[in-house]
C-alpha atoms as one frame of an Amber mdcrd trajectory, in Angstrom:
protein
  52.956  26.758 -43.418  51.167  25.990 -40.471  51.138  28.894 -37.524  52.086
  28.094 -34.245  49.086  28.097 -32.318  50.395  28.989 -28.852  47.342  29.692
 -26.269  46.685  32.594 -24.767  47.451  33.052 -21.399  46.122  36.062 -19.263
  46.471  36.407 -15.135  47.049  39.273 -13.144  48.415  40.414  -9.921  47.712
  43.580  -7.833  50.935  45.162  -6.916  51.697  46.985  -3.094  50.283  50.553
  -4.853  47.256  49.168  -5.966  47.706  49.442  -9.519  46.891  45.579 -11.024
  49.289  44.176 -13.842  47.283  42.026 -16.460  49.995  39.909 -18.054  48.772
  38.472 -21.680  50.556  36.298 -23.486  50.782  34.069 -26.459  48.449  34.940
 -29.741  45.452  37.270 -29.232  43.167  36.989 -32.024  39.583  36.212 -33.268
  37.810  34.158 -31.070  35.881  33.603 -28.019  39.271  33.282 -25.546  40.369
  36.875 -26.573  37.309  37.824 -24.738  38.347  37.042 -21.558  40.488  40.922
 -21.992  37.657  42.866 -21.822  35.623  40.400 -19.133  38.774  40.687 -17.192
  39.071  44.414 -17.548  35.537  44.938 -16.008  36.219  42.450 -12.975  38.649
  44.500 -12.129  37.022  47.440 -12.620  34.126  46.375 -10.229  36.326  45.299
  -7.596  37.154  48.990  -7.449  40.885  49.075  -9.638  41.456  52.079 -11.413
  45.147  51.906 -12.644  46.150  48.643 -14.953  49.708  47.891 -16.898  48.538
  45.221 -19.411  52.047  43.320 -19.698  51.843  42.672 -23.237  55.972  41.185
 -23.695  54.656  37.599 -24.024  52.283  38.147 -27.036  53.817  36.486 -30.469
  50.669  37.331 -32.671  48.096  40.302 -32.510  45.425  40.435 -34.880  42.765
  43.449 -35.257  40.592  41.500 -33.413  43.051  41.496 -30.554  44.073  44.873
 -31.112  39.972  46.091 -30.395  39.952  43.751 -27.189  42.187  46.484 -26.019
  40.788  49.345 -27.148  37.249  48.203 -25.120  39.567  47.763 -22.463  40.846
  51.038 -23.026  37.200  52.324 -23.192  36.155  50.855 -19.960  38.957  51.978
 -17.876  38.663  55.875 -19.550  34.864  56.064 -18.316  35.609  54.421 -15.082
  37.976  57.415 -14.244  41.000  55.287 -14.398  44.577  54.965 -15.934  45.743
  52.126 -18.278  49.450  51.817 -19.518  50.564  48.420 -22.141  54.067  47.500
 -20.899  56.607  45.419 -22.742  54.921  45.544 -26.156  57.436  45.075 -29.425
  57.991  43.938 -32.629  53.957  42.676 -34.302  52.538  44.099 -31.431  54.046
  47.477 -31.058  53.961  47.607 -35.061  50.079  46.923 -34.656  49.366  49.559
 -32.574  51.449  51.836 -34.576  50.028  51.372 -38.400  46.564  51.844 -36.364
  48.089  54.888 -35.321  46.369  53.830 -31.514  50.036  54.396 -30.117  49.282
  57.933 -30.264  46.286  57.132 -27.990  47.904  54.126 -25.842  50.243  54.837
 -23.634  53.654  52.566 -23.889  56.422  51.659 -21.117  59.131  49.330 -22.034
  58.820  47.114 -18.586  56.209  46.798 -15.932  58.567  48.956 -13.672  58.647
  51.631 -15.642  55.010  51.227 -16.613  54.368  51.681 -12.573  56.889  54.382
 -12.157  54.305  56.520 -14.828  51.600  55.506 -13.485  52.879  57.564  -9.612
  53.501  60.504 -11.682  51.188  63.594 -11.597  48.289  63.437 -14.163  48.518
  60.331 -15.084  44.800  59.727 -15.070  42.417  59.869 -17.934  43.306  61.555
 -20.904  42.586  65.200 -21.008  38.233  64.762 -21.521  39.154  61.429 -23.492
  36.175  59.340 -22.763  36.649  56.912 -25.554  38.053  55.605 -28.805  37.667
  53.986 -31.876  39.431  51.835 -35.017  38.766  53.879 -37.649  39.924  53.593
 -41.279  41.328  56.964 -41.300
């Protein structure tokens, strides 16, 4: 059975509060385009954005690969003082972020809109002296 090998797609828009919304989409997995999360991440960074809502409600296929693209995103945005939120994420991609047990760590919003409405609420930045974290194997 052969897998569908739908590209990945990433782009991103700045919405009128400032906070950017990285929409992904299609299969994020081993390999060089995956990358382009974390290079992404760090443009955005150094253009000064501090609050991101990765869109995730496109992605079919997540691999751990994939899943530690976000978690260097993750990294990144936690030791540039900033906020990150994964909007729209379900079925394999949800379930991959909950056997890692990083959906403790992540935070989750069904929709972009309620991703943003989170993000204007008090304390929303970093995690309580979180600087960091890590896929571990338990």
């Amino acid at each position: 059975m052969k897998l569908s090998q739908t590209p990945l797609e990433i782009d991103h828009a700045t919405r009128d509060d400032g906070t950017v919304v990285v929409r992904v989409a299609g299969r994020i997995m081993l390999g060089d385009e995956s990358a382009r999360i974390e290079s992404l991440t760090a443009q955005l960074l150094a253009e000064g954005h501090r609050k991101l809502i990765f869109d995730v409600g496109g992605v079919t296929h997540i691999d751990s690969t994939g899943i530690g693209r976000f978690i260097a995103s993750f990294n990144q945005v936690m030791q540039a003082g900033g906020a990150l939120m994964m909007a729209g994420a379900a079925g394999v991609v949800r379930e991959g972020f909950r056997v890692t047990r990083l959906d403790t760590v992540f935070r989750f919003a069904p929709s972009v809109e309620a991703a943003a409405e989170k993000m204007r609420q008090p304390g929303m930045a970093p995690f309580s002296g979180q600087t960091s974290v890590s896929l571990g194997t338990g």
